[in-house]
Every structure is written in C-alpha cells, then in structure tokens.
C-alpha positions in Angstrom: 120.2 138.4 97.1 117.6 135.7 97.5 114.3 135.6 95.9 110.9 134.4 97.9 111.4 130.9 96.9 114.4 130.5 97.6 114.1 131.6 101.1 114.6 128.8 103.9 111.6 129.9 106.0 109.2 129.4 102.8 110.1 125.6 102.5 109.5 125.3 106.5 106.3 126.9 106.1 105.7 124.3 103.2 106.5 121.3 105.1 104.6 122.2 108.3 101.5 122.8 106.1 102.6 119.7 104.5 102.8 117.7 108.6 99.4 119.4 109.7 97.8 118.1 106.4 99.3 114.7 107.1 98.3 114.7 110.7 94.8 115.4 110.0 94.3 112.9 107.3 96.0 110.3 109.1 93.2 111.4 112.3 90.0 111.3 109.8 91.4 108.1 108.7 91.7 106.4 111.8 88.2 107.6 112.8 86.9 106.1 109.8 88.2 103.2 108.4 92.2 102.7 109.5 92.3 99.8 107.3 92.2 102.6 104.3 94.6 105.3 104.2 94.7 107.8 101.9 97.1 107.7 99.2 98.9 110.4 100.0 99.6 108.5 103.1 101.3 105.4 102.0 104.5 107.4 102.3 104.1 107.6 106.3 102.6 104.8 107.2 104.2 101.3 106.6 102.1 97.8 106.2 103.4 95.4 108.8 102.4 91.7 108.0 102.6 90.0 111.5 103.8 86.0 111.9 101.9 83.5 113.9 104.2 81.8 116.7 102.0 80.3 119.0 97.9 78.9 119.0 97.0 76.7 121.8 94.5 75.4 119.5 97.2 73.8 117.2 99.1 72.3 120.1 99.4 69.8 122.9 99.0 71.5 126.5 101.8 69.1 127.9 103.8 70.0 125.0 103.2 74.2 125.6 104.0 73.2 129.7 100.6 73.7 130.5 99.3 71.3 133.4 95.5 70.5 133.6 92.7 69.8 130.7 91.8 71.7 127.7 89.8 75.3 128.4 88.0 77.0 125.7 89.9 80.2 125.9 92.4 80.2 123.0 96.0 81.8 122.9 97.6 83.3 119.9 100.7 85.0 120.1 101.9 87.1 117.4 105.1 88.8 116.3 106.0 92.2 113.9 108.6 94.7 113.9 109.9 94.2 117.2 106.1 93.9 118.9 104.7 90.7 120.3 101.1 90.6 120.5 99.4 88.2 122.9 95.7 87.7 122.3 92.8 85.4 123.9 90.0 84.6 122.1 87.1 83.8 124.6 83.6 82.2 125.0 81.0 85.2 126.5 77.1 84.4 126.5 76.2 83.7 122.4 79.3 85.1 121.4 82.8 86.0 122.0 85.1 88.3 123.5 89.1 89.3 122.1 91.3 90.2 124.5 95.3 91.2 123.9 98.4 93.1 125.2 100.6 94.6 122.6 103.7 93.8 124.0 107.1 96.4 123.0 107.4 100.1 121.9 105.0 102.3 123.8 103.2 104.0 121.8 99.3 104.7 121.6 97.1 103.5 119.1 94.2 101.4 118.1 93.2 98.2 116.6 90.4 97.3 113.8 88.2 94.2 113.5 87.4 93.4 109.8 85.6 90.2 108.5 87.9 88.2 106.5 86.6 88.1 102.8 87.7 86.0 100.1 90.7 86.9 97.7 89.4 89.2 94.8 86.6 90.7 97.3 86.4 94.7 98.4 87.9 95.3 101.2 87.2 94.5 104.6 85.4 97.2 106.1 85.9 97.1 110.1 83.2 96.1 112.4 84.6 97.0 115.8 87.3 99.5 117.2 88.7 99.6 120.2 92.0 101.8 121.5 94.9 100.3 123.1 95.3 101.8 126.5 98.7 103.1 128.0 99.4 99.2 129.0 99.2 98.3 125.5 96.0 96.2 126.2 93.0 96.4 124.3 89.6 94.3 124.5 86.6 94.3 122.1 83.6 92.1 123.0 80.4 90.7 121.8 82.0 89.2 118.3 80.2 86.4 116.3 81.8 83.8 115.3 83.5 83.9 111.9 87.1 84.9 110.3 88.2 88.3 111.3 91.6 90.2 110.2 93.0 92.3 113.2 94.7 95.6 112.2 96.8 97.4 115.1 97.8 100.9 114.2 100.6 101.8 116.3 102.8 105.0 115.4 104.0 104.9 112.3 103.1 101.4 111.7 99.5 99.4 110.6 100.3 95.9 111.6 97.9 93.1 110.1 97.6 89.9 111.4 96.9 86.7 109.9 93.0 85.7 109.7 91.9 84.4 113.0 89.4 81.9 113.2 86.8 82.6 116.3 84.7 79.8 117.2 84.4 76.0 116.0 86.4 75.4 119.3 87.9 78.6 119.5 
C-alpha cells in the first residue's frame, strides 16, 4: 500500500501549484520590469541574443536594390531562434518613433525599451513598453535620441537585440 507521498495525484498537485506560481511570477514580471526575471525563473525562460543582418545606414541603397535618394527612415533587420525582426527607426516632430514586425512563430508578447548603459553599470531599467499585436507588429513613439537595447518577450523566449543607435542620422 502506498503512503501520501508516494501517491501520483500529490506530485500533480505539486507541479500545478508549482505552473500557477510560475505563471504568475512570470505575469508580475512582465508588468514590471521583463528585462528582470525572477530567479526562479531562469529555468523557463531562455536569453536569446539576436544577430544584426541588415542596416540601411551601413549600406549603399543601389547595393540593397533600392532606387531613389537616401530617406531618413532607417531599416534594421534582425534574426533569433527562427524569428526575423524587421524594425524602422523614424524621424517624428523632436523625436523619434520605432516601428517593427516580428516576423515567425505566432505567439503574443511584448517588447522593452531600455537605455543602453555602459559595461559594469546596473541594469537597464525600461523606459517604454509596448505589446506585439496578433500581426506580430509593435510600435512605440516619442523616443529621444540615444542607445536603446530592445528586449522582445515572446513565449518562452526574451530575445535581446544588439544596441541600436537612434539619431545622428538615424
């Protein structure tokens, strides 16, 4: 005969505590800062580091098939863990606005703007928030020039991007 702890149903009833827990933390996290999760956390979420494969800043239109003069809206295009994310960094008034389509798994989700701060430096703590809609798109607005890390969460994964320069011909 088994005991209470042995019992199947009790180690269920542990792990959906254990998923409701998880589920909430990961909610109050994303409603506060999603660049920190808690550390209980780092088990279900992964870090994604995403790779730069295209800034019409850094190349020639011609080159890119592009007919016409220069504009000032900038295009980065991004790649991680089977995503593509295409973003436009544009001129608006005194500022700028971000624009970009995660392009890939559907899945819902949001993305962080943080101000890049040098190496040693707490971490960034983010200054705008916007969710991705069903199309993947999101757009935040109003941003001062400066260096700004982009965090998507998506799912399971928080994908980074590389500092992104906006303005000084942005």
């Amino acid at each position: 005969m088994k005991t209470d702890d042995e019992r199947p149903e009790d180690e269920f009833n542990r792990l959906v505590v254990q998923m409701a827990t998880t589920r909430a933390e990961v909610r109050a996290a994303r409603e506060d800062r999603p660049t920190a999760w808690p550390q209980g956390l780092r088990q279900v979420l992964q870090r994604v580091a995403a790779a730069l494969h295209f800034d019409s800043r850094l190349s020639n239109p011609a080159a890119a098939g592009l007919r016409g003069s220069l504009t000032e809206t900038r295009h980065l295009l991004f790649s991680a863990k089977g995503r593509d994310i295409d973003l436009r960094v544009v001129p608006a008034g005194v500022g700028f606005e971000l624009s970009g389509q995660v392009l890939g798994p559907d899945e819902g989700g949001h993305v962080a703007l943080a101000a890049h701060l040098r190496a040693g430096g707490p971490p960034p703590v983010p200054t705008r928030h916007a969710d991705i809609d069903p199309l993947g798109e999101f757009h935040l607005d109003d941003i001062d020039g400066g260096t700004y890390v982009l965090t998507l969460c998506l799912g399971r994964d928080e994908i980074v991007l590389p500092p992104i320069e906006v303005g000084d011909g942005a």
